[in-house]
C-alpha positions, 0 to 999 in steps of 0.5 A: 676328087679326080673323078667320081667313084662308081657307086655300085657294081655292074657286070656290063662294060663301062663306057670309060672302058670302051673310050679306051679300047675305042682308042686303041682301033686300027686307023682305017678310013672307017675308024677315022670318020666322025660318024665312027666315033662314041657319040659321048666322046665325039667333041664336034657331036656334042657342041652341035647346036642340037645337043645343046638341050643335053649340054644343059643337063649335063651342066647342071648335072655335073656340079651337083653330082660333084657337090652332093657327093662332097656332102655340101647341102647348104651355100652362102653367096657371095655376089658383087663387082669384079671390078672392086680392088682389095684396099690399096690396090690399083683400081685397074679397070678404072676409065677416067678419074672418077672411076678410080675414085670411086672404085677405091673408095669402095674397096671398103667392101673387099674387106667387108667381103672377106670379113662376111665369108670367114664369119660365114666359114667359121660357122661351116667349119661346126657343121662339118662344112656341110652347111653354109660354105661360101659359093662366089662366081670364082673371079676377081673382085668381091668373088676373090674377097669371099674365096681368100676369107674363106681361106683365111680360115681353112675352110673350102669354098666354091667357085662358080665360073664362066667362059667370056670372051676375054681371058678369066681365070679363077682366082687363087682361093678357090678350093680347086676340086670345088671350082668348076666352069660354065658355058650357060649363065643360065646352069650356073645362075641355078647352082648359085641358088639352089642350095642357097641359106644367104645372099649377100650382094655387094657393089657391083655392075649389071650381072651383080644386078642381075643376081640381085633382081632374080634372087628377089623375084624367086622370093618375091614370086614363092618360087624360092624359100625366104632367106636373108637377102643382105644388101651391103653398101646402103650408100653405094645402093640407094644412088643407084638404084631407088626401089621406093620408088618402085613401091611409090609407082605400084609395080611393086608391093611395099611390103617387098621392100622387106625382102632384102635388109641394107647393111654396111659391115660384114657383123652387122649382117650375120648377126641378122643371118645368126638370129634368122637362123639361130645359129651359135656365135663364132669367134669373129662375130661382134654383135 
């Protein structure tokens, strides 16, 4: 999709066409002048500091424009480390031994990434791909797992990117027309939850955590709908983080704990998404 269709038709000029005529001006020290320019089209006006409350809008604005005209009215999520290696692959962002270690012996996880989104693409794939497409945040890592899964089974999938500093690129299984960039954690956290039916979280690090611990709090706090909340990795999780303890110390309630459900295998945790749902068996599914 190059660009959106006009949705009904106006007698009044567009602003598209007068981008292009604006274009096409004589060179004059007037025409040439920032303040001559189409304030929409002016790049230096709109990453100013004052604009920023309009840059947020539009990034929230753009991908759900983009997604409901798609018909897509319902995501599974994909969180977890970009640092994870697919099985036999080099740990690269390993800094001493122990990382290589360990960051190779969860690239179990990779896998089970990419099991849970072809199950999870699989049933899209009976509703159309209207329902339950796999949204990651577009990168490496258990992001590139559940975009390949998706893949592997035709089915399209969304990647939620963001600038950082180092060099990103999106990773290749991205449906390219549902891969879109972000300037603002803050726009992009919106998207990954706001049509969200599951959230999967695999190992990873502080944003992984981050994506976690919000998630749960929505829930937690009735700003967001109950969904299965899936916490792959019952080893990797329970050294490091203890939530019973949080339960122990009051800040939580223990019934909190239910929120989320542990599980190792990528068919152990739809089946838990297929009874919450009841939702039809798919080929891949052994429960």
């Amino acid at each position: 999709m190059a660009r959106r269709r006009r949705q009904h038709h106006t007698s009044l000029r567009t602003s598209e066409e007068d981008i292009n005529v604006a274009r096409r001006v004589p060179r004059t020290p007037q025409t040439e002048a920032a303040a001559y320019k189409l304030a929409f089209s002016d790049e230096e006006f709109m990453t100013a500091e004052e604009t920023r409350p309009i840059r947020l809008q539009l990034e929230i604005l753009k991908p759900e424009l983009w997604l409901a005209e798609r018909g897509i009215n319902s995501t599974v999520v994909l969180f977890g480390g970009a640092r994870l290696p697919a099985p036999g692959e080099d740990a690269w962002a390993a800094k001493n031994d122990v990382q290589k270690k360990n960051l190779e012996k969860n690239s179990k996880y990779y896998e089970e990434a990419r099991k849970f989104a072809r199950l999870a693409s699989l049933t899209s794939e009976t509703l159309d791909y209207k329902e339950y497409v796999v949204v990651t945040g577009g990168g490496p890592g258990v992001m590139e797992a559940g975009s390949k899964g998706a893949v592997e089974v035709n089915a399209p999938n969304i990647g939620l990117n963001i600038v950082l500093p180092h060099e990103q690129a999106p990773n290749k299984y991205v449906t390219p027309d549902l891969c879109f960039n972000f300037h603002y954690f803050a726009t992009r956290k919106i998207h990954f939850l706001l049509r969200a039916r599951v959230i999967a979280v695999f190992p990873g690090g502080f944003g992984t955590m981050d994506e976690f611990f919000e998630a749960l709090t929505l829930i937690q706090t009735g700003r967001m709908e109950r969904v299965p909340v899936l916490l792959f990795g019952k080893e990797f999780w329970s050294r490091v983080i203890n939530l019973e303890a949080l339960a122990e110390e009051g800040t939580i309630s223990p019934s909190d704990l239910e929120l989320f459900e542990t599980v190792d295998s990528a068919e152990e945790a739809w089946c838990i998404v297929r009874e919450f749902y009841n939702l039809p068996k798919v080929t891949d599914e052994g429960c």
